[in-house]
LOKOL-234313 format. One line per field, with one value per residue (C-alpha): x, y, z; residue in one letter. Coordinates in steps of 0.001 Angstrom, whole numbers, plus 500000, padded with zeros to 6 digits. Each point is the difference from the previous one (the first is absolute). Layout:
% LOKOL-234313
c1 = (X/...);
c2 = (Y/...);
c3 = (Z/...);
res = (A/...);
% end
This chain:
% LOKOL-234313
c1 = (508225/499225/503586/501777/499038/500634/502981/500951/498729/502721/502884/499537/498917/502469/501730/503087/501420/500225/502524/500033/502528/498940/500807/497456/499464/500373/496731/498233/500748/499029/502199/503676/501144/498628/501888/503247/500677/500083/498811/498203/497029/497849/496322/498613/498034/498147/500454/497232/498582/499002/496941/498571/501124/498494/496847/499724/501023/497069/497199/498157/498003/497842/498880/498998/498054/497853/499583/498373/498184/498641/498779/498187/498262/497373/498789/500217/501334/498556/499455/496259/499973/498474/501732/498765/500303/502239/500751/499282/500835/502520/499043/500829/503715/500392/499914/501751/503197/499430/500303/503125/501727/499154/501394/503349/499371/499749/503225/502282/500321/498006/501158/496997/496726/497200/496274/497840/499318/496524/498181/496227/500999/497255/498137/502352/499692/501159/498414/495930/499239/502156/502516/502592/503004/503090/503671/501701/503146/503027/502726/503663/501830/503106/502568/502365/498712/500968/498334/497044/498076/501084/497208/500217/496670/499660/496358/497871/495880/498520/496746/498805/497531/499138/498774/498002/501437/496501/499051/500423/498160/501931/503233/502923/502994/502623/502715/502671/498050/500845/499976/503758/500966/498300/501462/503406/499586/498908/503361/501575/498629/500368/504149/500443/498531/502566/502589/500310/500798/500663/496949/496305/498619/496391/498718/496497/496710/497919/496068/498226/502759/497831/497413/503003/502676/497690/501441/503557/498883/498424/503297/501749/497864/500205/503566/500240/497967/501853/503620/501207/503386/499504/503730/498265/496968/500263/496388/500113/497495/499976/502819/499215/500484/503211/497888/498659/496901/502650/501217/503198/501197/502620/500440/503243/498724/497465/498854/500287/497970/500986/499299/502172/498475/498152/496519/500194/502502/499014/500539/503010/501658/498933/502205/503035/499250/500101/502864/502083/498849/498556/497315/501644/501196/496557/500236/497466/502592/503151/497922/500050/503723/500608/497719/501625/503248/499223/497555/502437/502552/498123/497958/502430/498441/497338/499634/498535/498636/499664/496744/500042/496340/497662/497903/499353/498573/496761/499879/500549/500943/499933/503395/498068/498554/502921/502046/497237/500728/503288/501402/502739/498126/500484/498122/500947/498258/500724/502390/496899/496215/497489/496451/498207/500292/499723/496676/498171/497060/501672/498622/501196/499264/500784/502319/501687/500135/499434/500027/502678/500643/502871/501037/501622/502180/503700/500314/503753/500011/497784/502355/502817/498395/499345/503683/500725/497460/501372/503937/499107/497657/502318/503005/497803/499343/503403/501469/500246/497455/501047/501679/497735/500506/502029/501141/502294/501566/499402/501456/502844/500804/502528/501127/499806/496877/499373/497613/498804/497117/498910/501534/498047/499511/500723/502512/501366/500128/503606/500073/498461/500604/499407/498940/499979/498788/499688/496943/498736/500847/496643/502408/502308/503223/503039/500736/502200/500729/500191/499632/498250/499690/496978/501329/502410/501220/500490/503044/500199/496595/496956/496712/498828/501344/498686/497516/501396/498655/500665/499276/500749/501975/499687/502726/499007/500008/495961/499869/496194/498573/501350/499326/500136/501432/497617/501871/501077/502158);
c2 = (516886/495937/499853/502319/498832/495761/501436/501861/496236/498669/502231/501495/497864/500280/496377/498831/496830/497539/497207/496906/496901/496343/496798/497804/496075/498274/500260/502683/503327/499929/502651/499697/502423/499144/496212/501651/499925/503357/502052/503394/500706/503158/500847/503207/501206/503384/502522/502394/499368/503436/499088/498187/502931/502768/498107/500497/503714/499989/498797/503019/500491/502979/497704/497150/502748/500975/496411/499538/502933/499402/496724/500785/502523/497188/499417/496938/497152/497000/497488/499610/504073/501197/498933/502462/503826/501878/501827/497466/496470/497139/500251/503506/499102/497398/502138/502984/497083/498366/503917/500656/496635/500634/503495/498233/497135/502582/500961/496938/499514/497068/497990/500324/499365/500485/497501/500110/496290/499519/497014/499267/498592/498220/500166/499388/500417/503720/500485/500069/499391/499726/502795/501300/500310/501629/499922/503290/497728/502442/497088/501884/497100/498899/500623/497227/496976/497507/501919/501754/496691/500259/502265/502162/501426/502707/500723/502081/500030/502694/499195/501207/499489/501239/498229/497448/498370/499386/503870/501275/503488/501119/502395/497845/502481/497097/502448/497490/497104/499744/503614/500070/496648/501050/502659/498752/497730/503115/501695/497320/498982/503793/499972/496749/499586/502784/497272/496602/496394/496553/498795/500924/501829/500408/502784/499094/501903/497189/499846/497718/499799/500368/498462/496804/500610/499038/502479/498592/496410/500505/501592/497011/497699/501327/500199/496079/498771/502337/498676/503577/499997/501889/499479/502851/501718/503099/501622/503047/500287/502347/502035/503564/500498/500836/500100/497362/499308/499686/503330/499006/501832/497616/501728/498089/496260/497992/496617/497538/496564/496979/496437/497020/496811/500262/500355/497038/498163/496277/497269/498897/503342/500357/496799/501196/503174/498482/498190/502947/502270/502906/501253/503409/499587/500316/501713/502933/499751/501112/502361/501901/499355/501357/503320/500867/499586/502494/501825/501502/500215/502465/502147/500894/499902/497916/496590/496895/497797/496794/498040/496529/499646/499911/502825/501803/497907/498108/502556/500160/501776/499778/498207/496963/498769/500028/497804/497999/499082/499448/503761/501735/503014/502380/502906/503070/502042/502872/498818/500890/500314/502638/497869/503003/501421/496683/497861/502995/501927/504081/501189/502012/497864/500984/503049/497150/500076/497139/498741/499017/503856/501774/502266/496765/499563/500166/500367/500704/496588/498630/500912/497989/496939/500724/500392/496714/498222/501946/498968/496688/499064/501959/497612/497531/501001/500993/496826/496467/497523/497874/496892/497094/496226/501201/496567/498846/496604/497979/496497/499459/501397/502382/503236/501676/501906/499383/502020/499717/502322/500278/502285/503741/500798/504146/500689/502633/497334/500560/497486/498291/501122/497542/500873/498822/500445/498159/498528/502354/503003/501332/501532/499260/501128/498348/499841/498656/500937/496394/501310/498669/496149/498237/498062/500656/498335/501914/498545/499060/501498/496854/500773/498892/503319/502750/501057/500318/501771/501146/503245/500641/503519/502212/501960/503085/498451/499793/496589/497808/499292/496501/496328/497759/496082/497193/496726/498351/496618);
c3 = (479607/500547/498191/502137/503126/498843/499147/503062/501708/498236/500388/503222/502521/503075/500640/501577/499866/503073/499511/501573/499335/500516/498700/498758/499708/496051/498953/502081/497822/496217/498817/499075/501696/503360/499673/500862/503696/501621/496844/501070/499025/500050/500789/498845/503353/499384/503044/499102/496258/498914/497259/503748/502048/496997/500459/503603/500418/497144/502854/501019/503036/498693/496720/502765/501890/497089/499454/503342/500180/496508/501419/502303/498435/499217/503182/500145/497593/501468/497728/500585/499359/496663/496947/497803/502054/498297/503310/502903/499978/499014/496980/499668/501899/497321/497008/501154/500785/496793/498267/502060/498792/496590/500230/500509/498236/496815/501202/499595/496179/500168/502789/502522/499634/501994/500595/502266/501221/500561/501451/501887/503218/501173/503462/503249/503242/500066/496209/500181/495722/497450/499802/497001/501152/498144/500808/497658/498959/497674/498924/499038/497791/500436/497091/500323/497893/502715/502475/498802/501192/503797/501440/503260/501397/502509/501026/502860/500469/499008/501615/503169/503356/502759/503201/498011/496679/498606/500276/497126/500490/502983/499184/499875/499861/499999/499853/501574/499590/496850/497939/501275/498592/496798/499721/500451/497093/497674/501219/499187/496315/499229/500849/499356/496047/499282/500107/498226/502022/499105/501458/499830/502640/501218/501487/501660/501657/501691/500973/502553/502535/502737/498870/500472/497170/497229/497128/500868/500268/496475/498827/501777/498499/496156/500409/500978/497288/497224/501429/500647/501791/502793/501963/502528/501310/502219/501999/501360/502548/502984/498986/501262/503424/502147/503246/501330/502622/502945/499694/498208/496791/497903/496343/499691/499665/497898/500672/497413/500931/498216/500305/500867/499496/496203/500759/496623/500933/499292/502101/498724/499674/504132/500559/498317/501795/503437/499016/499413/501955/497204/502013/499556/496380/498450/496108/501790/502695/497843/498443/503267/500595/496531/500908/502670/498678/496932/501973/502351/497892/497839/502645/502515/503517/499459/501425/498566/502903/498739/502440/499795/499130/497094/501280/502885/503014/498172/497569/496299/497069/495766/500181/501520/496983/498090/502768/499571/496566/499872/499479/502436/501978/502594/501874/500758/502938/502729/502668/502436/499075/501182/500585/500561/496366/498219/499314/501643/499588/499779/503264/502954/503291/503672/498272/497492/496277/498444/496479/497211/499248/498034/503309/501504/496901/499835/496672/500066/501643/497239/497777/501321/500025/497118/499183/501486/497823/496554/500840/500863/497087/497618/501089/499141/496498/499327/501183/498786/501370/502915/499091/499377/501372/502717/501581/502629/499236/502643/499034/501699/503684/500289/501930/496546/498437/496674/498122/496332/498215/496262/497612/499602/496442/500108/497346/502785/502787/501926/502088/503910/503105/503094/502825/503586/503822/503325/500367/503150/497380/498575/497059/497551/501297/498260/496100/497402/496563/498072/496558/496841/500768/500873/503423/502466/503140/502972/501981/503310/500839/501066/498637/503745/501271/497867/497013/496798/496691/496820/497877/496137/499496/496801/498865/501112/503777/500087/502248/499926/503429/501081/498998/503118/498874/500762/500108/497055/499133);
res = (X/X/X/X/X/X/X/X/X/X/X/X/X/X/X/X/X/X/X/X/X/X/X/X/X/X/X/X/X/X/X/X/X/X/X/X/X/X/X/X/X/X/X/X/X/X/X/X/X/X/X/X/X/X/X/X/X/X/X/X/X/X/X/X/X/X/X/X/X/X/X/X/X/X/X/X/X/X/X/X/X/X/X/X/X/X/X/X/X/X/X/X/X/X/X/X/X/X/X/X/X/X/X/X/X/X/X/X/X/X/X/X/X/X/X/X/X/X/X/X/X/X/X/X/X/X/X/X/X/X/X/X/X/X/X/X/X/X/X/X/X/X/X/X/X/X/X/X/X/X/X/X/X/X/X/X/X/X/X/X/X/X/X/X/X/X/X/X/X/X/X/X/X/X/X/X/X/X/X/X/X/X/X/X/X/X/X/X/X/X/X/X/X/X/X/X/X/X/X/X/X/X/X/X/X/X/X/X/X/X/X/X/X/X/X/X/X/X/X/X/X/X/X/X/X/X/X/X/X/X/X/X/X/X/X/X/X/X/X/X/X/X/X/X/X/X/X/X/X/X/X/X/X/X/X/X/X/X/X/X/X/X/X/X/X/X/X/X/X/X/X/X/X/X/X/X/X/X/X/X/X/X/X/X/X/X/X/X/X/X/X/X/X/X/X/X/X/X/X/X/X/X/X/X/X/X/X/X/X/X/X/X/X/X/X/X/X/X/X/X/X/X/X/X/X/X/X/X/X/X/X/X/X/X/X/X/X/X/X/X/X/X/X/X/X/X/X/X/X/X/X/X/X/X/X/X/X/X/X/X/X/X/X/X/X/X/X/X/X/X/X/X/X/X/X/X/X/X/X/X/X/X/X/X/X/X/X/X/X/X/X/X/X/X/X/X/X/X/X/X/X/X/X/X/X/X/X/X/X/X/X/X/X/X/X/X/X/X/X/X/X/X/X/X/X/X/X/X/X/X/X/X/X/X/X/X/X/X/X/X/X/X/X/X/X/X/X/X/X/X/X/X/X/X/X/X/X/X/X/X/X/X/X/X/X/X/X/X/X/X/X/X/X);
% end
């Protein structure tokens, strides 16, 4: 079946071809062929890739229902809840996600695997004693040798609370917050370990979030050391509800937060950034330009809404750690929360339900964000990484805009495609088909008057999320 469908990945993806003719300066282009003045040259561009678009008509709704449901069947999951219930508890949560990833894990001929990453966190201000915490992490490998090492991780937190984080007796529902982000990972591992990519992907269950992100930080932390290469993180995290707290019901939209200014940048890389002006250009940043390209190309009638912040307003999520060492990462949440059933105590109050309940669930919604997350980390896996180096010569002054970028090593590498927009555009919006050369000089156009970048294109048309140029000499 794996042979049919990498097969069917090869044949029958739907491209057409997009020509564009150019000259180009002695020197700039590496192949022979784009030397000659006024040589066409094609770009495969996929319209709707049908492996991607099998894989999200594969999301279902009822599967992220159960998932829910099944979760809060504990009670409670809060991380300072019993570890050892069979029928109440985190602990309990833990190892009926850890069964369900194995289930598909046993599945995939090999190619996923399933721990359960356990560490004693010690005391902190929101954990009394010394606590084990586990994050339930299945890795799906990637089957192309030059890209089996590039790692993508999607994760939500399967722990819960209710009005107090430190009470871990209380029921804790957590049906939204996060049993729906949970369970959209689950959908996803279960559709998506059908298929084979390029790239590894990890699918992720995370503990301690609000007891302040301490199973991703761990994760985070582990990965750093080991040298994985995570090119992108995606949290799920408040990703149930079409109605929010104002009365307004949006199941079109999802918020994706991303930051602009590296929360590592170094000093150094803060003066170049200043000098340029790539406060908006961020790696986490094109991450969420790439999502909502692919996003809503994929799942018609939804809307990616890209917010120019890390979080929410002082607020955080498991994506913060990984900014925070170096990785790309972006949220996803609800276009507009519902305060009443989220960090509360289940109750009915003045004739008001509160508590994080599965009644205010949209799980048709769910499952389109869901969607959005699959496409998205699916082009990912499928396509080359983005270019590396990316550079913009700046030693002599000119009206031109010369760009130059390492080679990728993918044997089915087609070519680069640069891209452009005016610097008041929050999106890409302009692009050029230069081929397979490793610099090109954009006539005629000053880097003073818009942002340039550059993606690497497989043959099949699957295009990597941008590399923005830093200056070079």
């Amino acid at each position: 079946m794996q042979n049919l469908i990498g097969t069917a990945r090869r044949l029958t993806a739907l491209t057409i071809i997009s020509c564009v003719s150019f000259s180009v300066l002695p020197g700039t282009a590496q192949d022979n062929a784009a030397r000659r003045p006024g040589v066409a040259r094609s770009a495969p561009r996929t319209i709707i890739n049908p492996e991607i678009a099998e894989i999200v008509r594969e999301i279902d709704a009822r599967n992220i229902e159960r998932s829910v449901r099944k979760l809060v069947s504990f009670d409670t999951r809060n991380t300072l809840s019993s570890q050892n219930d069979p029928a109440r508890g985190i602990g309990a949560a833990r190892d009926w996600l850890f069964a369900e990833f194995s289930k598909l894990a046993a599945q995939s001929g090999g190619r996923m695997t399933v721990e359960k990453q356990t560490f004693e966190q010690p005391k902190a201000p929101r954990i009394a004693t010394p606590t084990m915490i586990t994050n339930v992490v299945a890795t799906l490998r990637g089957t192309q040798p030059e890209s089996e090492r590039r790692t993508y991780v999607v994760s939500g937190h399967y722990d819960s609370m209710c009005s107090s984080p430190t009470d871990g007796k209380c029921d804790a529902p957590g049906a939204n917050d996060d049993a729906s982000g949970t369970a959209a990972v689950l959908e996803m591992a279960r559709v998506m370990t059908r298929h084979k990519f390029d790239a590894t992907i990890v699918f992720m269950a995370v503990a301690g979030e609000e007891q302040g992100l301490l199973g991703a930080t761990y994760f985070a932390e582990q990965a750093k050391q080991k040298e994985i290469d995570i090119e992108a993180m995606f949290t799920n995290d408040i990703i149930g509800n079409s109605l929010g707290g104002n009365g307004v019901r949006d199941a079109r939209s999802v918020r994706v937060f991303s930051e602009g200014v590296p929360s590592n940048e170094k000093t150094e890389e803060a003066t170049v950034r200043r000098g340029v002006g790539g406060e908006n250009d961020s790696s986490s940043r094109q991450l969420a330009r790439f999502i909502k390209e692919t996003g809503e190309q994929y799942v018609r009638g939804m809307r990616v809404t890209m917010v120019y912040r890390r979080d929410r307003y002082l607020r955080g999520g498991d994506h913060i750690p990984f900014l925070e060492h170096g990785f790309a990462a972006v949220r996803f949440t609800e276009p507009n929360e519902d305060y009443r059933h989220q960090h509360q105590n289940v109750r009915i109050e003045n004739g008001v339900q509160y508590g994080d309940l599965p009644q205010f669930v949209d799980f048709n919604y769910t499952a389109n964000v869901a969607r959005i997350n699959a496409a998205s980390l699916a082009m990912l896996a499928f396509a080359p990484a983005r270019p590396k180096n990316a550079g913009l010569v700046t030693s002599r002054l000119t009206n031109d805009t010369e760009l130059k970028w390492d080679a990728n090593l993918e044997p089915d590498l087609a070519g680069y495609e640069l891209v452009w927009r005016d610097t008041t555009s929050p999106v890409w919006t302009n692009s050029r088909w230069v081929g397979n050369v490793t610099s090109y000089t954009m006539k005629g156009m000053s880097k003073d008057n818009y942002f340039f970048g550059v993606r690497a294109v497989d043959k099949q048309g699957y295009k990597s999320p941008v590399s923005f140029p830093r200056p070079v000499r």
